[in-house]
Structures are given as C-alpha cells and as structure tokens.
VOGU-3710 file (C-alpha; in Angstrom, 3 decimals, decimal comma):
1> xxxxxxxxxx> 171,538/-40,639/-6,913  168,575/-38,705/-6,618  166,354/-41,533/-6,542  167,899/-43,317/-3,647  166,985/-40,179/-0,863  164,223/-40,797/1,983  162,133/-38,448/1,700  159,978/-37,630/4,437  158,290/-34,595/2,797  155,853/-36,761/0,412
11> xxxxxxxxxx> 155,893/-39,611/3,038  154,135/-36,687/5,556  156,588/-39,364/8,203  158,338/-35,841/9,926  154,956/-35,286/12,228  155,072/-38,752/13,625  158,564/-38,685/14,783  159,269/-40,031/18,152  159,731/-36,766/20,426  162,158/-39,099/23,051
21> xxxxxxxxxx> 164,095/-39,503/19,898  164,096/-35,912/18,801  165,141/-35,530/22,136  168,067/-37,101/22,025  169,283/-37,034/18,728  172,028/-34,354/18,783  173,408/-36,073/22,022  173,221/-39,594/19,549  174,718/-37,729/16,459  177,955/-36,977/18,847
31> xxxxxxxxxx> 178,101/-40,119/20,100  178,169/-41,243/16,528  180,308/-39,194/15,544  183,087/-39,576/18,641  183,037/-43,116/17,915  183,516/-42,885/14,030  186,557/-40,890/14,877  188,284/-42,793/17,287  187,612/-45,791/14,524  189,527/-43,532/11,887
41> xxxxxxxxxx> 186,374/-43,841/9,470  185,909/-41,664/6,538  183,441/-38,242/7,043  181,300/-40,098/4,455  180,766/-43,136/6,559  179,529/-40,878/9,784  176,602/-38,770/7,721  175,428/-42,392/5,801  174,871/-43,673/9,799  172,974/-40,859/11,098
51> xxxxxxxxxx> 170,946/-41,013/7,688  169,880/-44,473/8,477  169,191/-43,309/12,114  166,652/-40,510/10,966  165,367/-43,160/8,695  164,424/-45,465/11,059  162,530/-42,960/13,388  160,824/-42,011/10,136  159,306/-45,350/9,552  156,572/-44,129/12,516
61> xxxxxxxxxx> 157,219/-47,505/14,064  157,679/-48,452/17,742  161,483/-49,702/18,105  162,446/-51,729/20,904  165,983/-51,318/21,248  168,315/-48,757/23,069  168,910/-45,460/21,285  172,638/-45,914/21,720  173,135/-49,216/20,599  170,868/-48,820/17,569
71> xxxxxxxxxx> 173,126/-45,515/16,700  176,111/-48,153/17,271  174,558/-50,482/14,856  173,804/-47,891/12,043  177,548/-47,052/12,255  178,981/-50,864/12,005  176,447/-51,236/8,891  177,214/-48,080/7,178  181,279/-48,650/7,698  180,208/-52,018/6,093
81> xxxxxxxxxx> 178,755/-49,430/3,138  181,192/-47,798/2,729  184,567/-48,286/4,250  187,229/-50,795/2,545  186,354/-54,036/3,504  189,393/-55,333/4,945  189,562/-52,798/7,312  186,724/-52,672/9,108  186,738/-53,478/13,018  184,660/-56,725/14,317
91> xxxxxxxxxx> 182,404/-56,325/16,462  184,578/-56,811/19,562  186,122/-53,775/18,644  183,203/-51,129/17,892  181,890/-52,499/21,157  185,041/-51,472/23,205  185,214/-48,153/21,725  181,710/-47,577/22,743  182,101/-49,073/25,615  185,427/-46,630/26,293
101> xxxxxxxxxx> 183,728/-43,558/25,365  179,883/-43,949/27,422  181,775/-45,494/30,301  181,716/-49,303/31,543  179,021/-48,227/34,071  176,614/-48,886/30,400  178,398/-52,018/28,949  176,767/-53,856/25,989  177,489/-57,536/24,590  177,976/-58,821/21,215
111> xxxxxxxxxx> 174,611/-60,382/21,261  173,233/-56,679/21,948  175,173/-55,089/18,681  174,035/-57,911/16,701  170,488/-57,838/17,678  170,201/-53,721/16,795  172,456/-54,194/13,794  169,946/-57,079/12,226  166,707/-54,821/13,480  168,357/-52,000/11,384
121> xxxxxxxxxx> 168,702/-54,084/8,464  165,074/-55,200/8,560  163,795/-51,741/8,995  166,078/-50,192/6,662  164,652/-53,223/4,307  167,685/-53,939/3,491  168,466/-51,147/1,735  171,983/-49,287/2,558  172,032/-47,584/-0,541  171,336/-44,063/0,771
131> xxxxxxxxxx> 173,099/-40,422/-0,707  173,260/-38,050/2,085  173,518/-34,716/1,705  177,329/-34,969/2,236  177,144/-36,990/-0,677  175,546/-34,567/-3,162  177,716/-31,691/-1,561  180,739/-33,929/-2,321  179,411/-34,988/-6,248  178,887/-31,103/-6,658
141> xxxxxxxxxx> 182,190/-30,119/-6,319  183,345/-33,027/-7,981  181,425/-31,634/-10,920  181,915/-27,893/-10,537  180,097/-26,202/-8,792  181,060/-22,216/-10,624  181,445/-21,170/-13,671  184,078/-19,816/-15,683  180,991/-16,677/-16,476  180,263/-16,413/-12,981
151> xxxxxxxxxx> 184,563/-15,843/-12,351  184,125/-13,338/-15,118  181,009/-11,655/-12,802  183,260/-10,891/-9,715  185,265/-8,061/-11,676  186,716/-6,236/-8,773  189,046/-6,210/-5,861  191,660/-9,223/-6,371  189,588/-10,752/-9,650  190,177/-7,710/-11,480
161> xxxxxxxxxx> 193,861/-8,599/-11,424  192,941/-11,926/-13,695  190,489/-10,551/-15,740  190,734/-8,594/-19,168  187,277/-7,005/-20,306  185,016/-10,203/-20,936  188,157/-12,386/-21,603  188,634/-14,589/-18,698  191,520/-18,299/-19,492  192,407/-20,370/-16,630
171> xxxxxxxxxx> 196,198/-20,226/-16,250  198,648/-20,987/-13,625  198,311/-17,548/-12,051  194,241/-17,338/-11,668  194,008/-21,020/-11,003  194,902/-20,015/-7,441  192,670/-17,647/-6,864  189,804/-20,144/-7,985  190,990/-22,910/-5,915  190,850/-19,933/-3,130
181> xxxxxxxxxx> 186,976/-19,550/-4,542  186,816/-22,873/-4,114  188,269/-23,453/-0,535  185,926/-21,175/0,932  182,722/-22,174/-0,460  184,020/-25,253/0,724  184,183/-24,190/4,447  180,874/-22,378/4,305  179,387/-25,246/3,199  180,655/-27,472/5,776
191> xxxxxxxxxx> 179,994/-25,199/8,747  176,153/-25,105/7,002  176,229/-29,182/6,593  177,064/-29,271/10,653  174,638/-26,767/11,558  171,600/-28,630/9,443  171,855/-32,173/10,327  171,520/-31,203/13,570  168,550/-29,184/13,022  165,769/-32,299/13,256
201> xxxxxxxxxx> 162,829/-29,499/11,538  165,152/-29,032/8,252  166,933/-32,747/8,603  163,368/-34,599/9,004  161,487/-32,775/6,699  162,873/-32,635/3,530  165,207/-34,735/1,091  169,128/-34,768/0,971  169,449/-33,984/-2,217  167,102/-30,491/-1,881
211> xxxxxxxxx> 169,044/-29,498/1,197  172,496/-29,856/-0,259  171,342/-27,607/-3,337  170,689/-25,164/-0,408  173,745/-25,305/1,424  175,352/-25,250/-2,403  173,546/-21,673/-3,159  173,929/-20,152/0,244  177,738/-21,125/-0,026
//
C-alpha cells in the first residue's frame, strides 16, 4: 500500500500548485462529494476522487479543462475503481446529477465528461491504483489499532471495573467497553480526516499514508 501514495513532499510539486485551483478546491471537494452521495457511492470511492484531483494539480501542468467537469470525471473513474461494476451509473446519469445539483444554467454533454475523464486517465498515467488516507485509516482498524497493554494502561474510572492488577482477558463484559474505545477513536478520527483533506498546506504536502498515522495518534 505504501508504495502506491503520491507524494508531493520528495516531488517538491506542493509550491507549484495552481493558486485558481487552491482556490477552489474546498468548493470542488463538496461538489464531489454532493454528487457521490446522491449516486449512493461508498465513502471510499469519494476520498480516491479527490486524491486523483490533488494529483493532477500536482503534476505542475497547465490543464485545459473546467474544474468541475474534471472533478466529475475523477469521480466516474474512481467509482469505476472501486465501486461494483454492475452498478455503476453511465454517463447519462452522473451527468444529470451534476447537472441537477450546479443548476441547468451550467449544462455539460457527454462529449464534455468523456473528454475530462480520458485527460484524467492520461495524466493520472493510467494509474488508479491510489491508497488515500481513508484507506490506511480504514486498514488500521482493520488491523488493530490498541493494544491489549495499552487497555491494561487506562486503570481508572470505568476500566478499573475490567481490570485485575496486570491481568487484563477479553470477555463478553469488557469487550464493550473496547468496542466503546474503539467507536470513539473512530469519530475523532473522522472529524480529523474531514478537517485535513480540506486543508490544501497538510493535503498537498505530504503523503497519505504519513497523515493517516497522524490522525491515528492524535485519535
């Protein structure tokens, strides 16, 4: 996983970034993410496009192509990525959403999804593989993310009612209370995932994977 991050740190790519598209990027990111809802698509599928977005403002290239529509297109591919395949929308339908949501007044055609969805791919080079730091945050606590010493550590106020000296078992009883442990470094790690990837100087700057072990410790 670790090896398939962009990272802009070593690439030095974070002080060329557009400043139209820094700009507009938390405006994008809703617009992303509004439409990724309506569409029913997976949380996973919504932080893999926005990846590809910052990627392709990271590539210090000029990009002809609307800001909108290219956020459009990094949404049909990664839904493509990710999503089951027999469910995803064609493009008729990712186009009325959008076009539902920014209002008819800014219509686009087929041939305009297509042409931004193709650009991505060429810029992207073709590479969708991409872990985000939802990913790692996800493959952490699908690993475990505390330990049955660290349980053993918080001996007071409701802990101390599962805990015996150094002799700590999982049973039905404490189970709870760790899933509890669990639950809330869960929360606190979302509400730090929303705040970051909007935050272009952290987001831009350095790799998934090193952000997510942040967001993991301050949790």
């Amino acid at each position: 996983m670790k090896t398939n991050v962009y990272d802009n740190y070593f690439k030095n790519s974070y002080h060329f970034i557009s400043s139209e598209y820094l700009l507009s990027r938390s405006s994008l990111f809703s617009l992303i993410r509004k439409i990724s809802n309506q569409m029913g698509f997976k949380s996973q599928t919504f932080f893999l496009s926005i990846y590809y977005l910052d990627i392709l403002f990271s590539k210090n290239r000029k990009i002809d192509c609307n800001y909108k529509i290219l956020g459009l297109a990094c949404l049909l591919l990664s839904s493509k990525y990710v999503e089951n395949d027999p469910c995803i929308p064609n493009l008729a339908t990712f186009i009325k959403v959008y076009n539902n949501i920014v209002g008819y007044k800014y219509i686009i055609s087929a041939t305009d999804l297509f042409y931004a969805e193709v650009l991505t791919c060429k810029m992207l080079g073709y590479k969708l593989n991409y872990y985000t730091i939802y990913d790692f945050d996800s493959f952490f606590f699908g690993h475990g993310i505390i330990k049955i010493e660290q349980l053993r550590e918080m001996n007071n106020g409701i802990y101390s009612n599962f805990m015996n000296g150094n002799n700590f078992e999982i049973n039905s009883s404490n189970s709870i209370v760790i899933r509890k442990i669990l639950e809330k470094i869960y929360h606190k790690s979302r509400q730090l995932l929303e705040l970051i990837v909007n935050n272009s100087n952290i987001c831009l700057k350095y790799n998934s994977l090193l952000i997510s072990i942040c967001i993991m410790e301050k949790s």
